[in-house]
KOLDREN-258687 format. One record per residue: x, y, z of N, C-alpha, C in turn; residue number from 0; chain. Coordinates in pm, whole numbers, padded with zeros to 5 digits, m for minus. Example, Ala and Ser with C-alpha at 12.3 -4.5 7.8 and 13.67 -1.06 7.14 Angstrom:
<atom><n_east>01319</n_east><n_north>m00569</n_north><n_up>00780</n_up><ca_east>01230</ca_east><ca_north>m00450</ca_north><ca_up>00780</ca_up><c_east>01320</c_east><c_north>m00330</c_north><c_up>00780</c_up><seq>0</seq><mol>A</mol></atom>
<atom><n_east>01285</n_east><n_north>m00225</n_north><n_up>00708</n_up><ca_east>01367</ca_east><ca_north>m00106</ca_north><ca_up>00714</ca_up><c_east>01290</c_east><c_north>00003</c_north><c_up>00787</c_up><seq>1</seq><mol>A</mol></atom>
***
This chain:
<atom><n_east>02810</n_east><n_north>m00304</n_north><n_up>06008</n_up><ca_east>02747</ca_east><ca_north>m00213</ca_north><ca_up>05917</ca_up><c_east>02687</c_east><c_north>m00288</c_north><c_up>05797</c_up><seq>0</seq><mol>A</mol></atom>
<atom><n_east>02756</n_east><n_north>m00362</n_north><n_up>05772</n_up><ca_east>02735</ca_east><ca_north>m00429</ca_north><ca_up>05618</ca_up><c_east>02581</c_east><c_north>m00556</c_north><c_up>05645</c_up><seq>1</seq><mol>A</mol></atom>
<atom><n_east>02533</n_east><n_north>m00542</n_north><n_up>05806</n_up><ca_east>02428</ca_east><ca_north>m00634</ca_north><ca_up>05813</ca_up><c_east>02320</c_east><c_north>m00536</c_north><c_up>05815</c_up><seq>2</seq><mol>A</mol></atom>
<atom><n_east>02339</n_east><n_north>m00437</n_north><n_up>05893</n_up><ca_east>02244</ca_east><ca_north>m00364</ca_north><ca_up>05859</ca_up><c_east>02201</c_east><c_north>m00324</c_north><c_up>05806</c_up><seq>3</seq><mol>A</mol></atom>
<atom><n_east>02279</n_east><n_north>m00325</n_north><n_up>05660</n_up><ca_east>02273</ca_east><ca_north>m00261</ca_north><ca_up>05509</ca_up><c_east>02187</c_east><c_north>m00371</c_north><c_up>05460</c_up><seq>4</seq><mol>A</mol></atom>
<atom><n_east>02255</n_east><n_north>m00517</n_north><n_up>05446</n_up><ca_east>02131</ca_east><ca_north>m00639</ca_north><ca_up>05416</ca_up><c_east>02017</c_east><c_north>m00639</c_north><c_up>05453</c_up><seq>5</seq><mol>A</mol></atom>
<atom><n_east>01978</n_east><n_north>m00624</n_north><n_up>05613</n_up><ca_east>01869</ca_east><ca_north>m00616</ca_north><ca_up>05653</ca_up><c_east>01802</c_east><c_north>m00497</c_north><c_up>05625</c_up><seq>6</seq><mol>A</mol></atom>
<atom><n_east>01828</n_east><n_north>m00371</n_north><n_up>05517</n_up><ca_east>01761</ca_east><ca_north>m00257</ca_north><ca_up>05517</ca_up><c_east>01746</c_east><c_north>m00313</c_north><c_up>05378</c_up><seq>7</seq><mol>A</mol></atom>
<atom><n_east>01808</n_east><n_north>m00354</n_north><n_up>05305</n_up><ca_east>01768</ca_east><ca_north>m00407</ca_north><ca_up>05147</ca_up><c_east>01676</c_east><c_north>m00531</c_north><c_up>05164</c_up><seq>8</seq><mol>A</mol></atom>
<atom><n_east>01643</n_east><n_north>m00598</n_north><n_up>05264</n_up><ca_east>01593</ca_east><ca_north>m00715</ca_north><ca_up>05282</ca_up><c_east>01439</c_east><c_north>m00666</c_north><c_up>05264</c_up><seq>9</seq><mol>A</mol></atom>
<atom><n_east>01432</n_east><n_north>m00543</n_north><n_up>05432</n_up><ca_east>01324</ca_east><ca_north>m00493</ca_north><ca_up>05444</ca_up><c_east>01255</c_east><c_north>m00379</c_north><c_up>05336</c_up><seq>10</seq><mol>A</mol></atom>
<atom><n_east>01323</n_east><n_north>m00333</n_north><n_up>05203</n_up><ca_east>01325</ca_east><ca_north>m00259</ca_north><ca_up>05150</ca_up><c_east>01275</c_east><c_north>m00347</c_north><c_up>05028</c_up><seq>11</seq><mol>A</mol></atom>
<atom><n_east>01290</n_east><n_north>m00494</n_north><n_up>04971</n_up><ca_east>01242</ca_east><ca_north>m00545</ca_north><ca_up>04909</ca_up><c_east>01109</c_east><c_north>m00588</c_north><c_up>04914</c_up><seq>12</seq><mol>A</mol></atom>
<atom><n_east>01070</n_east><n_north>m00617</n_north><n_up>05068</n_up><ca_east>00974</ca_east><ca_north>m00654</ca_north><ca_up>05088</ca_up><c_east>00842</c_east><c_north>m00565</c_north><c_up>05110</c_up><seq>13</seq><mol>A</mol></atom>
<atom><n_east>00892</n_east><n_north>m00430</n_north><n_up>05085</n_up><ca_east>00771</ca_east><ca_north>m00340</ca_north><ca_up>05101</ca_up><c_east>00798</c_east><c_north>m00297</c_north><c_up>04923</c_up><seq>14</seq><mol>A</mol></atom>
<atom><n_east>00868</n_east><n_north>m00270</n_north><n_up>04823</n_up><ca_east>00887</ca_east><ca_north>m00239</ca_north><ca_up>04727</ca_up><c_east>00771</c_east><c_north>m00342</c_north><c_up>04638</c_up><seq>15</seq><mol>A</mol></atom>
<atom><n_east>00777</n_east><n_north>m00399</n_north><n_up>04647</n_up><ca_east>00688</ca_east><ca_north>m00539</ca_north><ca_up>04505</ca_up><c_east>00557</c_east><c_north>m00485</c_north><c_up>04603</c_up><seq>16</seq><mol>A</mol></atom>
<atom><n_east>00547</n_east><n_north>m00517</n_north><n_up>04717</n_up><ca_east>00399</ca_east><ca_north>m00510</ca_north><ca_up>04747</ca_up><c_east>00300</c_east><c_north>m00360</c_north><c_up>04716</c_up><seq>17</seq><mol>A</mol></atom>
<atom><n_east>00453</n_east><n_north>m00261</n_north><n_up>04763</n_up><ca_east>00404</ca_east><ca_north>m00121</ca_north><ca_up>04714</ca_up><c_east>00308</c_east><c_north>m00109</c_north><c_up>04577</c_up><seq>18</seq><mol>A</mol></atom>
<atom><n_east>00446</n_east><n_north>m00125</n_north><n_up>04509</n_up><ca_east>00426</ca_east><ca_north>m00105</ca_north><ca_up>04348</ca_up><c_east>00280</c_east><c_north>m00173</c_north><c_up>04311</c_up><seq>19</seq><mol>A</mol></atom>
<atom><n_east>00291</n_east><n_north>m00330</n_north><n_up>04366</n_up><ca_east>00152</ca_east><ca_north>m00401</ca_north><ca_up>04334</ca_up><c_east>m00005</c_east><c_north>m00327</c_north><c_up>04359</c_up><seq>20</seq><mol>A</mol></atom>
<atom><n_east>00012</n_east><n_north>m00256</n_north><n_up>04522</n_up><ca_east>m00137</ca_east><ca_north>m00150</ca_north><ca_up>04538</ca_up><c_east>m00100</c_east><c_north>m00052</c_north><c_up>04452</c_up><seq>21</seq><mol>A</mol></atom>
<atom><n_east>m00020</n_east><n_north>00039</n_north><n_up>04424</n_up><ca_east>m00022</ca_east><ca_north>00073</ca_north><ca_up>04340</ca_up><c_east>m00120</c_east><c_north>00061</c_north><c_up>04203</c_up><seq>22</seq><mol>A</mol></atom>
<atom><n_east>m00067</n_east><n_north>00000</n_north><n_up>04148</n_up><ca_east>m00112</ca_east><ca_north>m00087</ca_north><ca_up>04018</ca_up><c_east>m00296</c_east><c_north>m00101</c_north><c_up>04030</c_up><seq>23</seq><mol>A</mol></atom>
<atom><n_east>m00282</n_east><n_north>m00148</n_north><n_up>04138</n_up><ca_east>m00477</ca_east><ca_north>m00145</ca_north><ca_up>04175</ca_up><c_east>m00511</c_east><c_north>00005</c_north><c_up>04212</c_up><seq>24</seq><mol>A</mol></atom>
<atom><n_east>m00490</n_east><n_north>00062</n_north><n_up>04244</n_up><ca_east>m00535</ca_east><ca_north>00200</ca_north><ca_up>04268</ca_up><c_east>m00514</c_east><c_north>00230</c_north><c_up>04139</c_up><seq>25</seq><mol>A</mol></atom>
<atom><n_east>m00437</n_east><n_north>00291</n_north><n_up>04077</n_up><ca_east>m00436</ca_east><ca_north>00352</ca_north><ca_up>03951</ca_up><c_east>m00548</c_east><c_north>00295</c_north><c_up>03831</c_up><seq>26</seq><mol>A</mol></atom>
<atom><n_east>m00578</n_east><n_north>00107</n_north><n_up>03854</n_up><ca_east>m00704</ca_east><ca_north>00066</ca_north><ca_up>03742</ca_up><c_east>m00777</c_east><c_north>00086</c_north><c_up>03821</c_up><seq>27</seq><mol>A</mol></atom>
<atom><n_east>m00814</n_east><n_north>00110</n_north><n_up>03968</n_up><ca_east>m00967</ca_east><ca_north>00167</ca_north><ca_up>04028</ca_up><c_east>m00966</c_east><c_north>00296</c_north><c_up>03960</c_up><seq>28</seq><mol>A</mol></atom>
<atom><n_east>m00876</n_east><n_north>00354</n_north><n_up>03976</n_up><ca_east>m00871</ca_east><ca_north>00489</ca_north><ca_up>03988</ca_up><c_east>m00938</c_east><c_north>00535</c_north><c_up>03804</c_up><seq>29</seq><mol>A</mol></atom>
<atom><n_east>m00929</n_east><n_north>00430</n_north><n_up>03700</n_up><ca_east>m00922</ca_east><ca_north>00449</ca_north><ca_up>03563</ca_up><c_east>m01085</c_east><c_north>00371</c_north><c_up>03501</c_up><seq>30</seq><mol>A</mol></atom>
<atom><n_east>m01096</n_east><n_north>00244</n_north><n_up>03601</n_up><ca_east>m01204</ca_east><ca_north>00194</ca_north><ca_up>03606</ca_up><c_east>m01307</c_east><c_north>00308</c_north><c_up>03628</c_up><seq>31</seq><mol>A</mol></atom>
<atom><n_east>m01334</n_east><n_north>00382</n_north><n_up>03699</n_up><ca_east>m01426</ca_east><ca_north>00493</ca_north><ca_up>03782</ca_up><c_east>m01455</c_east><c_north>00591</c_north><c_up>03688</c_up><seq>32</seq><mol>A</mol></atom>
<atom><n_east>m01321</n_east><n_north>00593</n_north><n_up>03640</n_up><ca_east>m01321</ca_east><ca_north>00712</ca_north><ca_up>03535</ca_up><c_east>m01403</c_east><c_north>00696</c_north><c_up>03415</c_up><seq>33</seq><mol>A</mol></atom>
<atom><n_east>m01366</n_east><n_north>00557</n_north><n_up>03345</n_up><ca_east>m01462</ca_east><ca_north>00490</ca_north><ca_up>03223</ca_up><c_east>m01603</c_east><c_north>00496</c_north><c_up>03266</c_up><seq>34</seq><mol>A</mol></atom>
<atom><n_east>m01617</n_east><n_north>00451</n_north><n_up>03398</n_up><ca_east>m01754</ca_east><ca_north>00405</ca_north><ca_up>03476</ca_up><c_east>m01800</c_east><c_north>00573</c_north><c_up>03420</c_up><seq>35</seq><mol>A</mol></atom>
<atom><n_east>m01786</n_east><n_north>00714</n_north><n_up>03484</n_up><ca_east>m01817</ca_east><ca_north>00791</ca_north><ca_up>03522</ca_up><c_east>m01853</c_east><c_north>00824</c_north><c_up>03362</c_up><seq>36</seq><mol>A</mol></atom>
<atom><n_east>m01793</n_east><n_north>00859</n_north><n_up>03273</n_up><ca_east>m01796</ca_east><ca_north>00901</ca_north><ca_up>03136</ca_up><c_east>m01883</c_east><c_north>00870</c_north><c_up>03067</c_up><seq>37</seq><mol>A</mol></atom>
<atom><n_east>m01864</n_east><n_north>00664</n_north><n_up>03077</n_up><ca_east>m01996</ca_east><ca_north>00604</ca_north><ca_up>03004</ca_up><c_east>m02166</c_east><c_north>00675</c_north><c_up>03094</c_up><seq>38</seq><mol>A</mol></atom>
<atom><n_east>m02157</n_east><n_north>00679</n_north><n_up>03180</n_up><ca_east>m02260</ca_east><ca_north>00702</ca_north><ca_up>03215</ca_up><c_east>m02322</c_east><c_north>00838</c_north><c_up>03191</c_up><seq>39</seq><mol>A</mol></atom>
<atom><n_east>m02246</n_east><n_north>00941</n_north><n_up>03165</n_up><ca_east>m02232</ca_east><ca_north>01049</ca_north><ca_up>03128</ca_up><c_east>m02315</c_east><c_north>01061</c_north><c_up>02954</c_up><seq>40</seq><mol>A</mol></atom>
<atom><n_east>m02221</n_east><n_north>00963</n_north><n_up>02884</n_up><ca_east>m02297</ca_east><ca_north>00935</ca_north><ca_up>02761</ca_up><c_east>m02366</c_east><c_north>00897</c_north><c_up>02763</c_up><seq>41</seq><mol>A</mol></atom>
<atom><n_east>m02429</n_east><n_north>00799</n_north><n_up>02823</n_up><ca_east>m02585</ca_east><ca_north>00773</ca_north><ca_up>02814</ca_up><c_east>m02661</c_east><c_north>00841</c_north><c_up>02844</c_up><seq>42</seq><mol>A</mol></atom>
<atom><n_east>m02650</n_east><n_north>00930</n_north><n_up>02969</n_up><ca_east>m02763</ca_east><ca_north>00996</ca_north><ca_up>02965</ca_up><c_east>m02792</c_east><c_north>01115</c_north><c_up>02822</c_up><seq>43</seq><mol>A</mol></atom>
<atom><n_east>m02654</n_east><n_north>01158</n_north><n_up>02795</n_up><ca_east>m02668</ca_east><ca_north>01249</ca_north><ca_up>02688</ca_up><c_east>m02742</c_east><c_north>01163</c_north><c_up>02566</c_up><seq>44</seq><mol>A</mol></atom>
<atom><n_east>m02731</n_east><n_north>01061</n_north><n_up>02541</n_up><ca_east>m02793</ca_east><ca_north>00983</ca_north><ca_up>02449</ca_up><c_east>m02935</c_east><c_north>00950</c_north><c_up>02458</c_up><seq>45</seq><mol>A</mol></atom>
<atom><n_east>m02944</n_east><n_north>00936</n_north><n_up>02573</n_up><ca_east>m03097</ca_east><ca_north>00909</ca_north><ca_up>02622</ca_up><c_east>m03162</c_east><c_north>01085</c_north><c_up>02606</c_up><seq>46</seq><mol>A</mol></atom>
<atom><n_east>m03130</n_east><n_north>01171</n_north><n_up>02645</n_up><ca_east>m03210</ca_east><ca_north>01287</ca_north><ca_up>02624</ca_up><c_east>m03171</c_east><c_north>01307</c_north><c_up>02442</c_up><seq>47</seq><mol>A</mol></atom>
<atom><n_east>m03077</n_east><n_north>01305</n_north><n_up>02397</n_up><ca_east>m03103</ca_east><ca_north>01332</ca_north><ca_up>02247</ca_up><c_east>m03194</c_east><c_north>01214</c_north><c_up>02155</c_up><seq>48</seq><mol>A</mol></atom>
<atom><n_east>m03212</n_east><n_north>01100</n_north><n_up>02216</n_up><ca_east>m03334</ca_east><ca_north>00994</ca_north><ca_up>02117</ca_up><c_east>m03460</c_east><c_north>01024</c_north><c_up>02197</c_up><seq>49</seq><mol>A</mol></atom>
<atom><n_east>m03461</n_east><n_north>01029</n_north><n_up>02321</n_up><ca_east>m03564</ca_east><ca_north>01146</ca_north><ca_up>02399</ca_up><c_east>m03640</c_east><c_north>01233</c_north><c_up>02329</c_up><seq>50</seq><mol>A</mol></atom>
<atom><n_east>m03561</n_east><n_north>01315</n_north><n_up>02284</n_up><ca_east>m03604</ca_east><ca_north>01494</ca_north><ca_up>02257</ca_up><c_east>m03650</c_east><c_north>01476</c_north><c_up>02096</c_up><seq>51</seq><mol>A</mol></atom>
<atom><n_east>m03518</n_east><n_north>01404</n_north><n_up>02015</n_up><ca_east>m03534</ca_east><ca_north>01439</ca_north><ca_up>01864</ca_up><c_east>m03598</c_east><c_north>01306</c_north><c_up>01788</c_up><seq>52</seq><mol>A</mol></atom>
<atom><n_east>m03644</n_east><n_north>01203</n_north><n_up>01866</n_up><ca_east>m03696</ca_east><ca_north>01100</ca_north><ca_up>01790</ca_up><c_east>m03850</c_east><c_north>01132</c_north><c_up>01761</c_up><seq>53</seq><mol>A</mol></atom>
<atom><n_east>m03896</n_east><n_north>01230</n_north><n_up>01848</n_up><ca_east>m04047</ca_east><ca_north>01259</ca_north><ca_up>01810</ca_up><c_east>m04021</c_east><c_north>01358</c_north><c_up>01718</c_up><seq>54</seq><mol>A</mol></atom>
<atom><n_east>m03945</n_east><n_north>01440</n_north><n_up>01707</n_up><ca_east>m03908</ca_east><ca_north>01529</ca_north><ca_up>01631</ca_up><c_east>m03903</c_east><c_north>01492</c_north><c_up>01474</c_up><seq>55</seq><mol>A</mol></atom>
<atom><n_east>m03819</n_east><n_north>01405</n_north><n_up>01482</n_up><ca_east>m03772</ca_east><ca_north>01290</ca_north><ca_up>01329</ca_up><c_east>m03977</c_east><c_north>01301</c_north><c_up>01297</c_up><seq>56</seq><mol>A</mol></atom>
<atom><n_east>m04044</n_east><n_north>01215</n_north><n_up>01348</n_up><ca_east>m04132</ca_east><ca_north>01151</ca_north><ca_up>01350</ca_up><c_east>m04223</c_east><c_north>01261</c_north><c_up>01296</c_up><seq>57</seq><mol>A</mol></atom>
<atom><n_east>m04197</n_east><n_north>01421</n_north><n_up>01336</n_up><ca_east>m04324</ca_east><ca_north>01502</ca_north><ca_up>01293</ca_up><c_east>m04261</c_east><c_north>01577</c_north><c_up>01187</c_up><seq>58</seq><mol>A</mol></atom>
<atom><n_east>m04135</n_east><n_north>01554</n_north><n_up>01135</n_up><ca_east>m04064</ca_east><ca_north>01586</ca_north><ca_up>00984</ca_up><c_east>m04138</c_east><c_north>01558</c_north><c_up>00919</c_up><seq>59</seq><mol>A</mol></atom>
<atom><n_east>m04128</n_east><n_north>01378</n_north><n_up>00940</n_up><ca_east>m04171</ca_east><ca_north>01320</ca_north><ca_up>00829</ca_up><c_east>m04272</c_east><c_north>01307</c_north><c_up>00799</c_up><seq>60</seq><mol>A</mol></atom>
<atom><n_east>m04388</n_east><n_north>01308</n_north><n_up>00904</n_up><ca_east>m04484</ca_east><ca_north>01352</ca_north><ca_up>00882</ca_up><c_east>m04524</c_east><c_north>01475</c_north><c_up>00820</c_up><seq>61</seq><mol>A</mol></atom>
<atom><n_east>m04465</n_east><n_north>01596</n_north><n_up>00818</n_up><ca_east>m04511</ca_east><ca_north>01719</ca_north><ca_up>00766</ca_up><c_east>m04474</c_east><c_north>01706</c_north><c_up>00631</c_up><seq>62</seq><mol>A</mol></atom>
<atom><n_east>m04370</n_east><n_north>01615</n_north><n_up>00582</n_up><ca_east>m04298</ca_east><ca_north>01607</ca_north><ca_up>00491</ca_up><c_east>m04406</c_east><c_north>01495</c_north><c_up>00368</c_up><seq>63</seq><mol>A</mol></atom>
<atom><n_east>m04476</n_east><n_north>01411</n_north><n_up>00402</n_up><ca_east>m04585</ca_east><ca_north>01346</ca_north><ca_up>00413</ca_up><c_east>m04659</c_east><c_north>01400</c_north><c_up>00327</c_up><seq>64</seq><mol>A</mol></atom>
<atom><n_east>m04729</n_east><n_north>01521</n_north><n_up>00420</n_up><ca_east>m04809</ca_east><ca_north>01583</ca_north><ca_up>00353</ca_up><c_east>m04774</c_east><c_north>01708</c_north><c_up>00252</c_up><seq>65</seq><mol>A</mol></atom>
<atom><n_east>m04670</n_east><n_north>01732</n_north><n_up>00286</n_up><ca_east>m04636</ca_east><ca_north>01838</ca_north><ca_up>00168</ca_up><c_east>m04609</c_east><c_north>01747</c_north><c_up>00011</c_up><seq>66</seq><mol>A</mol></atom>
<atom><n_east>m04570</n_east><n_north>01639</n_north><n_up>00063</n_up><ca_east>m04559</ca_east><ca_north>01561</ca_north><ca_up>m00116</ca_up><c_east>m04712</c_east><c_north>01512</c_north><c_up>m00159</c_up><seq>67</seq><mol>A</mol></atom>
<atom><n_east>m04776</n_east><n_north>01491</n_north><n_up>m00072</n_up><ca_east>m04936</ca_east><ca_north>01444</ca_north><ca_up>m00067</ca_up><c_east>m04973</c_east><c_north>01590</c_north><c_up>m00157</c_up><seq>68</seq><mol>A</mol></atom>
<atom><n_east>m05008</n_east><n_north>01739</n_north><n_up>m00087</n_up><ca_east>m05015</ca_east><ca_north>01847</ca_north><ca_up>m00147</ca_up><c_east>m04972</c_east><c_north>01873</c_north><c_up>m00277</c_up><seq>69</seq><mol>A</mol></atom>
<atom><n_east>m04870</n_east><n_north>01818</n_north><n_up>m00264</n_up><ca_east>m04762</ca_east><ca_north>01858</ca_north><ca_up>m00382</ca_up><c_east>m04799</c_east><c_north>01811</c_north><c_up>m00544</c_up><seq>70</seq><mol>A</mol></atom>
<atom><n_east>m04786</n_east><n_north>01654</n_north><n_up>m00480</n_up><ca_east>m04866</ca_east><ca_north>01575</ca_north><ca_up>m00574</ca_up><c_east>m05004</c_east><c_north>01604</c_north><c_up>m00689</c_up><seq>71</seq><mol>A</mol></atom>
<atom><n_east>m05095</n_east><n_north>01662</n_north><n_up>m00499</n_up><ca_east>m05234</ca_east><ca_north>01653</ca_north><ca_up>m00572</ca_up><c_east>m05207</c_east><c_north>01783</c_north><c_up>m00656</c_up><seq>72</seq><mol>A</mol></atom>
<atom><n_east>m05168</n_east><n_north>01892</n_north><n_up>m00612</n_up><ca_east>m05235</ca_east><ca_north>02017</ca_north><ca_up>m00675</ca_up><c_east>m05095</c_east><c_north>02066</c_north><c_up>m00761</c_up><seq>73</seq><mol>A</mol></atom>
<atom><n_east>m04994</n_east><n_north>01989</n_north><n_up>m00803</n_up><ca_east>m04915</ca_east><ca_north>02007</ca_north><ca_up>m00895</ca_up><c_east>m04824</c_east><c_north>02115</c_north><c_up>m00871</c_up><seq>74</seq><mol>A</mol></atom>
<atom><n_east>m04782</n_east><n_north>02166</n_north><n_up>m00711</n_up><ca_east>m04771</ca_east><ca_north>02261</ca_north><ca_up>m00688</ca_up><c_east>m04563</c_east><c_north>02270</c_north><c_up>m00660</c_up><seq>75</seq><mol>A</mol></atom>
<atom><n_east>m04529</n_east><n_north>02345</n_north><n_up>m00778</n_up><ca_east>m04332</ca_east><ca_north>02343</ca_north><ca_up>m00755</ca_up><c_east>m04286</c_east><c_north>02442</c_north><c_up>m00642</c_up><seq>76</seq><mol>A</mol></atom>
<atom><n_east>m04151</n_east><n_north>02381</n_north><n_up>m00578</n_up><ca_east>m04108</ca_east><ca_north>02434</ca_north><ca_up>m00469</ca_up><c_east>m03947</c_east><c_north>02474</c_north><c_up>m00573</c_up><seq>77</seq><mol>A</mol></atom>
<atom><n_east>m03924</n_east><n_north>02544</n_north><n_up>m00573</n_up><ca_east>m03827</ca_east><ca_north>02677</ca_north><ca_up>m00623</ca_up><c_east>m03842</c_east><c_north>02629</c_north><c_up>m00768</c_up><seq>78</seq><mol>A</mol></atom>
<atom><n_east>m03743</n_east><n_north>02563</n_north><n_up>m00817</n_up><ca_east>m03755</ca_east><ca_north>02529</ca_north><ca_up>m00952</ca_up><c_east>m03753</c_east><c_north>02357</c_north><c_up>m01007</c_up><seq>79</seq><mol>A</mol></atom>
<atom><n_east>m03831</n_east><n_north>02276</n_north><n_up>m00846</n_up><ca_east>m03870</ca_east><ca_north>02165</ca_north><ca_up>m00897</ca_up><c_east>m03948</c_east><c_north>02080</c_north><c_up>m00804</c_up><seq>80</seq><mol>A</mol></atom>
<atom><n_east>m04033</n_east><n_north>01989</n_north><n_up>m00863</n_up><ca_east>m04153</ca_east><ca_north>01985</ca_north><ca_up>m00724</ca_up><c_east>m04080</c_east><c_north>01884</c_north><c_up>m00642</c_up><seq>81</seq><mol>A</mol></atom>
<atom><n_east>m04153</n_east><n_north>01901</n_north><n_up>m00527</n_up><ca_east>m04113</ca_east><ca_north>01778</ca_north><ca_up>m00425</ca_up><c_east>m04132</c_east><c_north>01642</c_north><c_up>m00464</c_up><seq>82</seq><mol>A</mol></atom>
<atom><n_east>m04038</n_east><n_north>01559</n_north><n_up>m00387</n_up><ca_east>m04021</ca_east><ca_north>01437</ca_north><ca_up>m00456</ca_up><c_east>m04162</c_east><c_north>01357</c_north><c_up>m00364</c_up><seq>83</seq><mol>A</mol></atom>
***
């Protein structure tokens, strides 16, 4: 009895470390994929928001441009002080 017990702890060691080890790789694939999946996720959200609102920025400041241009020339106040 007592060999068969060795040889079941023998064979029981030798699948235990290797287990645990795939293990260990599955779980950083498994976490790798996950980062992978997310970052990519943010970029695209990033890419459609400098996309969408960078022309946007661009025709602010432009409108903004001309309202101090206006503002300027014809001396004209916005509530109780003119535009800068």
């Amino acid at each position: 009895m007592s060999g068969e017990t060795t040889n079941l702890l023998d064979l029981l060691k030798l699948l235990v470390a290797p287990g645990f080890g795939f293990l260990g790789v599955y779980i950083g694939l498994q976490y790798g994929l996950k980062q992978l999946r997310e970052q990519k996720r943010l970029d695209f959200i990033e890419r459609q928001i400098r996309e969408f609102y960078s022309p946007l920025l661009g025709y602010q400041r432009a409108i903004l441009g001309v309202c101090r241009t206006l503002a300027a020339e014809y001396g004209i106040m916005v509530g109780n002080k003119s535009l800068p």
